[in-house]
C-alpha positions in Angstrom: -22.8 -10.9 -210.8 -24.7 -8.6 -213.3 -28.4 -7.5 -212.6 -31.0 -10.0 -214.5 -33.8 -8.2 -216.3 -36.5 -9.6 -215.1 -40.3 -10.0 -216.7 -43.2 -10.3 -213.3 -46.2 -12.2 -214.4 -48.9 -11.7 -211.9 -52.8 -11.9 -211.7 -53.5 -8.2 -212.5 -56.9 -8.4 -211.5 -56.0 -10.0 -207.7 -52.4 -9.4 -207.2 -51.3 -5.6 -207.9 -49.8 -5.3 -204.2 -48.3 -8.4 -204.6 -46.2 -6.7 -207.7 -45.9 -3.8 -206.5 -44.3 -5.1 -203.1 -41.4 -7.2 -205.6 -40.9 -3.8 -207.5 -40.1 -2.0 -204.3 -37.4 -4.9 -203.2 -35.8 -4.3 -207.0 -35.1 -1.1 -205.9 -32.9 -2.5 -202.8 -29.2 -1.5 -203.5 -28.2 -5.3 -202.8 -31.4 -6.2 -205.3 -29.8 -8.6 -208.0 -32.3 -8.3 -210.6 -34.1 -4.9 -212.0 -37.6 -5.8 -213.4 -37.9 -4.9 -217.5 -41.8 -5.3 -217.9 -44.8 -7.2 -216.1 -48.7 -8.4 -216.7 -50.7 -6.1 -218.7 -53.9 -5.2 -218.3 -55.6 -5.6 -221.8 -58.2 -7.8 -223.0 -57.3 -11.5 -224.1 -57.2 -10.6 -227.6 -55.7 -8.6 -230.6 -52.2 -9.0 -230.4 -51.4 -8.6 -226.8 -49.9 -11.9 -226.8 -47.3 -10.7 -229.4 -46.3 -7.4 -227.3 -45.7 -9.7 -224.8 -43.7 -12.3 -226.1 -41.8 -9.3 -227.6 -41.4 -7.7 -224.4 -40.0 -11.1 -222.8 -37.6 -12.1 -225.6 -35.3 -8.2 -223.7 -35.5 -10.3 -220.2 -33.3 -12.5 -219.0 -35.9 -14.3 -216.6 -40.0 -14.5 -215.6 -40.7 -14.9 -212.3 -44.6 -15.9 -211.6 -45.7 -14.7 -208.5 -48.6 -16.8 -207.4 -51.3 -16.4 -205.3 -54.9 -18.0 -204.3 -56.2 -16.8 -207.4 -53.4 -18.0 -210.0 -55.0 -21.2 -211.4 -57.5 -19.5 -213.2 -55.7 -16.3 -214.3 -55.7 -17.1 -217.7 -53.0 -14.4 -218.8 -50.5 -16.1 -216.1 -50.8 -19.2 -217.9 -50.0 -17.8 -221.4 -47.5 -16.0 -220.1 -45.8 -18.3 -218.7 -46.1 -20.8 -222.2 -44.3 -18.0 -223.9 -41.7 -17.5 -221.5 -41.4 -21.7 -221.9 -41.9 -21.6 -225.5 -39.3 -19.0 -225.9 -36.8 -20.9 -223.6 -36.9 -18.4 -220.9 -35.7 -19.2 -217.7 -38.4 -19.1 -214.5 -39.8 -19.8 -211.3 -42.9 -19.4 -209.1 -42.7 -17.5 -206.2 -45.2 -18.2 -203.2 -47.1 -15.0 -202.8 -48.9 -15.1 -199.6 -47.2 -16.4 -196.7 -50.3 -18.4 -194.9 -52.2 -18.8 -198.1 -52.2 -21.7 -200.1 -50.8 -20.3 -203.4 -51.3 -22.3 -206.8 -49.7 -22.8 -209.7 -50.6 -21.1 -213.1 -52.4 -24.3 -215.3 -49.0 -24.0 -217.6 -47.0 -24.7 -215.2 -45.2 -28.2 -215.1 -45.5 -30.9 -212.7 -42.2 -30.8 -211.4 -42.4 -27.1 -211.1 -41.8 -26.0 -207.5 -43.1 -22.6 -206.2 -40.4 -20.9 -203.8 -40.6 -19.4 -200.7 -40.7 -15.2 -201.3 -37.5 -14.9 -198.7 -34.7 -12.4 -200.1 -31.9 -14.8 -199.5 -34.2 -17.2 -201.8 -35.0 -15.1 -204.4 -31.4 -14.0 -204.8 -30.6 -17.8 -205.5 -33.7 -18.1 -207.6 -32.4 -15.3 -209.8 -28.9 -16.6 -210.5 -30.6 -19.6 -211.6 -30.4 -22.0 -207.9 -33.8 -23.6 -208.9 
């Protein structure tokens, strides 16, 4: 199967080692997906919302990694409304292994968040969610 291009959203304020640990499995020769773009740090206004949504409309899937702290990262959440708004596939991934992890407060009710095992992620990507 061909690599996805994937877009991370993660809570840049809380999680840069958790993005930076799922940009050094892309780089695994067996990896399935390559990541396009990610989170940005920039204020929560001007257009940064519009880069963004521009950014995700080259990806072929988002993938939310979530963490303790996810709930109230407010950039997660619209993130992850424009990825649904534009019809983009995604799942949550489980961050921290131990850790209770939440979900961004756009995600739906029925949305699970997956276990951050390769095997997984590998299914998550080719759309086993």
């Amino acid at each position: 199967m061909a690599r996805q291009k994937l877009f991370v959203s993660f809570d840049f304020d809380n999680d840069a080692t958790l993005k930076m640990l799922f940009v050094n499995q892309s780089k695994h020769p067996d990896a399935p997906f390559d990541i396009w773009d990610s989170s940005v740090k920039e204020h929560m206004d001007g257009d940064w919302q519009a880069k963004v949504k521009a950014k995700m409309r080259n990806v072929d899937i988002v993938c939310v990694l979530c963490s303790t702290t996810t709930h109230t990262a407010k950039g997660v959440a619209i993130e992850l409304q424009i990825a649904k708004d534009l019809g983009k596939p995604y799942f949550l991934l489980w961050g921290y292994k131990g850790k209770t992890c939440t979900k961004p407060t756009t995600a739906s009710s029925t949305d699970k968040i997956y276990k951050w095992e390769w095997e997984e992620l590998k299914k998550l990507i080719h759309g086993d969610r």
